[in-house]
C-alpha positions as CSV (number, residue, x, y, z in Angstrom):
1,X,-31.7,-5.5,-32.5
2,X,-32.5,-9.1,-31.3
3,X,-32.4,-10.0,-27.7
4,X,-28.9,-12.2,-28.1
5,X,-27.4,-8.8,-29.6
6,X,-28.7,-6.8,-26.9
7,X,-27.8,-9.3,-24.1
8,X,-24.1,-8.7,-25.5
9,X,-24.1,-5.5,-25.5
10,X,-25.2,-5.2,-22.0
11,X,-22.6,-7.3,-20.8
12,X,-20.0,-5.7,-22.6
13,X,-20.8,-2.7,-21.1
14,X,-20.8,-4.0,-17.8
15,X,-17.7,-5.6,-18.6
16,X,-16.5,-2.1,-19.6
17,X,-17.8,0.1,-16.2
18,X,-16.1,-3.0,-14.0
19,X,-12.8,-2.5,-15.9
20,X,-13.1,1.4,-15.7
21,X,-13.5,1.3,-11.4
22,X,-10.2,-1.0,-11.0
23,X,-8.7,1.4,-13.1
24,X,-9.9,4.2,-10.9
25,X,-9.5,2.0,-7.6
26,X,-6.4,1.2,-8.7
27,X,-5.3,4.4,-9.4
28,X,-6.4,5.9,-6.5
29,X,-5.2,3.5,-3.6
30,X,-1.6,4.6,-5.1
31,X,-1.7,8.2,-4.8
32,X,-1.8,8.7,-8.2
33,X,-4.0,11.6,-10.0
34,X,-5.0,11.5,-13.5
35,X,-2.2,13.6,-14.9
36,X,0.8,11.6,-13.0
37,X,-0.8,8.4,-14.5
38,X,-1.1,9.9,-18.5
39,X,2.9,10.8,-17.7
40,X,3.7,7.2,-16.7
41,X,1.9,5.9,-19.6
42,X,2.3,7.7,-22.3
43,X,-1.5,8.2,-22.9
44,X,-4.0,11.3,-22.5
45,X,-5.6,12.0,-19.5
46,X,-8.8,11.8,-21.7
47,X,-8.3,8.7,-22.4
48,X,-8.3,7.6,-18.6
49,X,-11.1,9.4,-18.0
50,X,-13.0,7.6,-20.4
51,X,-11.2,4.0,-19.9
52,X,-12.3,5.0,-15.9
53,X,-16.2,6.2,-16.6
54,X,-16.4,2.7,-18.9
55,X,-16.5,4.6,-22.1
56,X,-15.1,3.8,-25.5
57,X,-13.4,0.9,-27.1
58,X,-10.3,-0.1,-25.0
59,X,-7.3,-1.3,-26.5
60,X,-5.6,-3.8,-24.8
61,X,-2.0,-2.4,-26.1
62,X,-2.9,0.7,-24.4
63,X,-4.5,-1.0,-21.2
64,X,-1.3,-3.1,-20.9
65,X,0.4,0.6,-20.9
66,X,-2.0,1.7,-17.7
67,X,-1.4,-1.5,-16.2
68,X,2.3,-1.3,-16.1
69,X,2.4,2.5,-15.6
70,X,0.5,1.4,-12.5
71,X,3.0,-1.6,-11.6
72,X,0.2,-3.7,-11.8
73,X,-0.8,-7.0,-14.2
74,X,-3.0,-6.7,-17.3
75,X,-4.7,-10.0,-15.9
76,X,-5.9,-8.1,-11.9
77,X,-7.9,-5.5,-14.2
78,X,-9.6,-7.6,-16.6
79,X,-10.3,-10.8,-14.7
80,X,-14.3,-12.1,-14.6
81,X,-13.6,-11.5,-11.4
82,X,-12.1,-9.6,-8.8
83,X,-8.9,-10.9,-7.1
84,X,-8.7,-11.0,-3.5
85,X,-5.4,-9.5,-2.2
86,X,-4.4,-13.0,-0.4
87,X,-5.0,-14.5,-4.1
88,X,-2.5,-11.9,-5.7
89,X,-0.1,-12.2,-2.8
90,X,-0.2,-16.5,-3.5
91,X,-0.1,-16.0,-7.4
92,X,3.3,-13.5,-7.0
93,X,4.7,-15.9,-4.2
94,X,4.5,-19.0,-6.9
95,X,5.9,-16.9,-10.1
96,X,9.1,-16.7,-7.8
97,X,9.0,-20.2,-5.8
98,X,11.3,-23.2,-7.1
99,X,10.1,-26.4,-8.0
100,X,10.5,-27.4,-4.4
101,X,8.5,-24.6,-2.9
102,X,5.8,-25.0,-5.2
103,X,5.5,-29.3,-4.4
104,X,5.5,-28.1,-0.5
105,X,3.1,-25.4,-0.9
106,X,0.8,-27.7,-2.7
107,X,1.5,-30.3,-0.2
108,X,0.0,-27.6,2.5
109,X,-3.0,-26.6,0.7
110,X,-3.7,-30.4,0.5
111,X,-3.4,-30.2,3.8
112,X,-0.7,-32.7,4.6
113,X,1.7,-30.2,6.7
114,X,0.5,-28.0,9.6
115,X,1.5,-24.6,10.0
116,X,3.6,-23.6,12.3
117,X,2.9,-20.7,14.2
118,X,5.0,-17.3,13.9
119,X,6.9,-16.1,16.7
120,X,6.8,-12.0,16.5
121,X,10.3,-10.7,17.3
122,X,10.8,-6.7,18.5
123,X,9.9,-5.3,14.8
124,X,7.5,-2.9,14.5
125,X,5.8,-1.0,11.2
126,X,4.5,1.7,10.9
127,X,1.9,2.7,8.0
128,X,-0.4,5.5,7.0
129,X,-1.0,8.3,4.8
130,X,1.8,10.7,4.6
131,X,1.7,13.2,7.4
132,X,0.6,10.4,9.8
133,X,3.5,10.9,11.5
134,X,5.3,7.9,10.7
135,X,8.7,9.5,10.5
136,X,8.2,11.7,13.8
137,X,6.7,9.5,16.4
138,X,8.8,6.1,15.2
139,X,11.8,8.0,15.7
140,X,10.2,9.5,18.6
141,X,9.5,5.9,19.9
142,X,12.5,4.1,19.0
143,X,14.7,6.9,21.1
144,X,12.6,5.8,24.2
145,X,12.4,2.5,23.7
146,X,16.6,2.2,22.7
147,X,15.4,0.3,19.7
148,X,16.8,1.1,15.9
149,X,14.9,3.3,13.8
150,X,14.7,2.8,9.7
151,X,12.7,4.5,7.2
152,X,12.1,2.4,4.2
153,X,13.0,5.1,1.7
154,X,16.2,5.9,3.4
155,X,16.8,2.2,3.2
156,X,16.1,1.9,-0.6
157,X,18.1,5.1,-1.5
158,X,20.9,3.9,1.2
159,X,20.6,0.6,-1.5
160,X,20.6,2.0,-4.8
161,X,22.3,5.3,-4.5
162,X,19.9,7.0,-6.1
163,X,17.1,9.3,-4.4
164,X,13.4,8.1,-4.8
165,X,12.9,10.7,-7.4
166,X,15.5,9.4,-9.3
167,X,14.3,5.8,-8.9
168,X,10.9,6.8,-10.1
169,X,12.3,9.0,-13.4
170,X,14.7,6.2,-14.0
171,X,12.5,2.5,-13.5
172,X,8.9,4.0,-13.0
173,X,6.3,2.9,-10.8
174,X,7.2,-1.1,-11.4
175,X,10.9,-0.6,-10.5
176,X,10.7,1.5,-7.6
177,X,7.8,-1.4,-6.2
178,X,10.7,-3.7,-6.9
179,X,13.3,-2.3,-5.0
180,X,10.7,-1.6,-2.1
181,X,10.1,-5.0,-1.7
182,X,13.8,-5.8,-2.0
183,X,14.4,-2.9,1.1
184,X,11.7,-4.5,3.3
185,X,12.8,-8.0,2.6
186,X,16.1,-7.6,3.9
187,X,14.8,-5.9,6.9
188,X,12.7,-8.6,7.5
189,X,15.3,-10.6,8.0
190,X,17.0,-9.2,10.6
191,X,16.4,-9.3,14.5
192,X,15.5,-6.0,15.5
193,X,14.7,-4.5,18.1
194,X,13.6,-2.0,15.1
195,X,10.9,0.4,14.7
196,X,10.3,0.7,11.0
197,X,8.5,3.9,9.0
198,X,7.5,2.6,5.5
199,X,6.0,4.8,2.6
200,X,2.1,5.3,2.6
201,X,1.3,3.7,-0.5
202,X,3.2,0.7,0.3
203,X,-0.2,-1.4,1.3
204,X,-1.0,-1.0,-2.3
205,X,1.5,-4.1,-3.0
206,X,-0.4,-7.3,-2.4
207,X,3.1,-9.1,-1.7
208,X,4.9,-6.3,0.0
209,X,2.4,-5.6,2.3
210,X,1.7,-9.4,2.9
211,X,5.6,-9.5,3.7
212,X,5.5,-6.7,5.9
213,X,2.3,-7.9,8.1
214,X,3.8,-11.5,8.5
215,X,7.1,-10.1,9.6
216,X,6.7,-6.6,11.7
217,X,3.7,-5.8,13.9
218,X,1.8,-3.4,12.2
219,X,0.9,0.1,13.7
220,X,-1.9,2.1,11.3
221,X,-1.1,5.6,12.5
222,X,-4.9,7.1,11.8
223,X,-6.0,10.8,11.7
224,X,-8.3,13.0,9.9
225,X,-7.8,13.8,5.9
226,X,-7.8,17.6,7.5
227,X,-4.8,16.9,9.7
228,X,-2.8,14.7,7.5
229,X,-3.3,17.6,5.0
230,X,-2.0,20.2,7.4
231,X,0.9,18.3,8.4
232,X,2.3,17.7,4.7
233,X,1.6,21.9,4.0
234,X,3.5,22.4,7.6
235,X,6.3,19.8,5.8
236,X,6.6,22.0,2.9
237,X,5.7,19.1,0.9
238,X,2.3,21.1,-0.6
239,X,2.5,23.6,-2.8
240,X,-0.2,26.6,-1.4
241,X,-1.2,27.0,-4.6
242,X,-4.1,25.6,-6.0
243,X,-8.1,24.2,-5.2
244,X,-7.6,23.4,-1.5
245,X,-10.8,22.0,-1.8
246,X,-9.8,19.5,-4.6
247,X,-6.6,18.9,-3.2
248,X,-8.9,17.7,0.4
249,X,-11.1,15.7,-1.8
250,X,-8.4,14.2,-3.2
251,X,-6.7,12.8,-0.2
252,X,-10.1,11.9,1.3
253,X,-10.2,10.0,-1.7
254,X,-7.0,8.0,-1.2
255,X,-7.9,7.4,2.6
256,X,-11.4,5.9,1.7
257,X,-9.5,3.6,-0.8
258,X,-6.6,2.5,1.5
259,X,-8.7,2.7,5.0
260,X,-9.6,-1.2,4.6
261,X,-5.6,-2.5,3.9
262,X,-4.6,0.1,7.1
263,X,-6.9,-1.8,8.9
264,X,-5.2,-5.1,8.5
265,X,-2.5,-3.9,10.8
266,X,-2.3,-5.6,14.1
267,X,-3.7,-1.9,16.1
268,X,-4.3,1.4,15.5
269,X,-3.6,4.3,17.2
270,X,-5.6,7.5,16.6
271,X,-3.1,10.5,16.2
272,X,-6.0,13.4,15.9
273,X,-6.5,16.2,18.0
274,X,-3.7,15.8,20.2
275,X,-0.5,17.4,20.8
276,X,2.9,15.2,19.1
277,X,3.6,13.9,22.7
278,X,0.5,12.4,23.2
279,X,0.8,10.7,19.9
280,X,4.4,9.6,21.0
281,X,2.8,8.0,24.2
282,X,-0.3,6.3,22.4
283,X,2.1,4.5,20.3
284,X,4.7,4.0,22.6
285,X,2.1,2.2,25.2
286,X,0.6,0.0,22.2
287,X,4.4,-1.0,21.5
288,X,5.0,-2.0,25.3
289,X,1.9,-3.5,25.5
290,X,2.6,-6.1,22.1
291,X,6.4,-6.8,23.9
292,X,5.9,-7.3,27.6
293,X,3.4,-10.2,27.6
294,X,0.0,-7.9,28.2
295,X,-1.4,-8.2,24.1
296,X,-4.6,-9.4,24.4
297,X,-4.2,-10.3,20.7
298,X,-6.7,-8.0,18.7
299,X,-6.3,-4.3,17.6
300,X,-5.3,-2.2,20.0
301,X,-6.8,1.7,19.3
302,X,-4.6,3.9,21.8
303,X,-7.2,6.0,23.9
């Protein structure tokens, strides 16, 4: 084989192992296993095992089917190179500006307009993996403080009329993202005061989550994989069947992969080891904190 041929091959298998960790990344920051991902798309799971490991010859009819089974593009999975989540976010925002939004937004890159800075009104988010305790403690804090409380599913069912298992079995992945972003945007656009509990995957969504960090401030409710584990069995949301082990390894999984888009949020508070009323004061104190004029303006972990 001559060195030009070899050369080739390398890259295309290097082209191949890239493709197969978005795939898994991918996968994996949305909560998805293997088996939920060969139902949405119609293909085998040994087939995404060996488009993940960076085996075989990949179609791109079939890869368009994991993209969209996914809710993702074709183009975020076989770019030369990686997208950064503010790219994707910009890239989505233009497919839906008009010809007027595009002219100003090239107007601001060129850097003939200054930006103006964002007042933060009394709207606060809340994200994490499920069992952080999203549900409990913002309802928990919103009674305190006298503010509204919303969960974002409740909002998108309250929308559509239609539970979020029936959103998923009738428009898949893509739709449901849709109607999320529809939910948040139309929160977004009210007042407040509101304490806001949105679905754990949500910081998967380059433009949702961009919405939802320029227009709430953003609480990562943070515990251990053990305890967020615990609190979905305690839920009744986890079957006790099964490898307890995998299903740990799993979630430990999704954590690792979502842990650096949690951490974009404006403070943390650490929810382990402590009894649901602590938890209701940490957050409650970093919420107070943010509204009464003593932010110091970086990430607030509650103690």
């Amino acid at each position: 084989m001559s060195e030009a041929m070899t050369d080739a091959a390398e890259q295309e298998a290097s082209f191949l192992n890239e493709l197969g960790r978005r795939v898994r990344h991918a996968r994996t920051v949305r909560g998805l296993s293997r088996k939920l991902l060969s139902q949405a798309s119609g293909l085998s799971e040994r087939y995404i095992a060996q488009l993940e490991s960076g085996q075989g010859n990949v179609s791109i009819i079939l890869l368009r089917r994991v993209a969209n089974a996914m809710g993702m593009r074709l183009d975020d999975l076989v770019s030369s190179q990686e997208a950064s989540s503010d790219w994707r976010v910009i890239r989505d925002l233009l497919d839906q500006a008009s010809p007027d939004q595009i002219a100003l937004a090239k107007s601001a890159l060129a850097g003939s307009t200054a930006a103006e800075a964002r007042t933060v009104r009394r709207r606060v988010a809340l994200v994490g993996l499920r069992g952080a305790g999203k549900s409990t403690l913002g309802r928990m804090a919103a009674a305190h403080l006298g503010w509204r409380f919303v969960e974002l599913n409740t909002e998108i069912e309250r929308e559509n009329g239609l539970s979020v298992r029936e959103i998923f079995a009738i428009y898949g992945q893509e739709g449901y993202r849709r109607l999320e972003q529809k939910a948040l945007r139309g929160l977004a656009e009210q007042p407040g005061p509101m304490v806001l509990a949105t679905g754990g995957s949500i910081v998967a969504e380059p433009l949702t989550y961009d919405l939802l960090l320029s227009s709430f401030y953003t609480i990562w409710l943070q515990a251990r994989p053990e305890e967020h584990l615990q609190r979905v069995r305690d839920q009744g949301h986890v079957e006790g069947k099964g490898d307890p082990t995998s299903v740990l390894e799993d979630l430990r999984a999704v954590l690792l992969s979502r842990e650096p888009l949690y951490a974009r949020a404006s403070a943390v508070v650490d929810t382990s080891d402590v009894p649901v009323e602590v938890m209701a004061e940490r957050l409650i104190e970093v919420i107070e904190a943010r509204f009464s004029g003593n932010d110091n303006g970086g990430k607030r972990p509650a103690a």
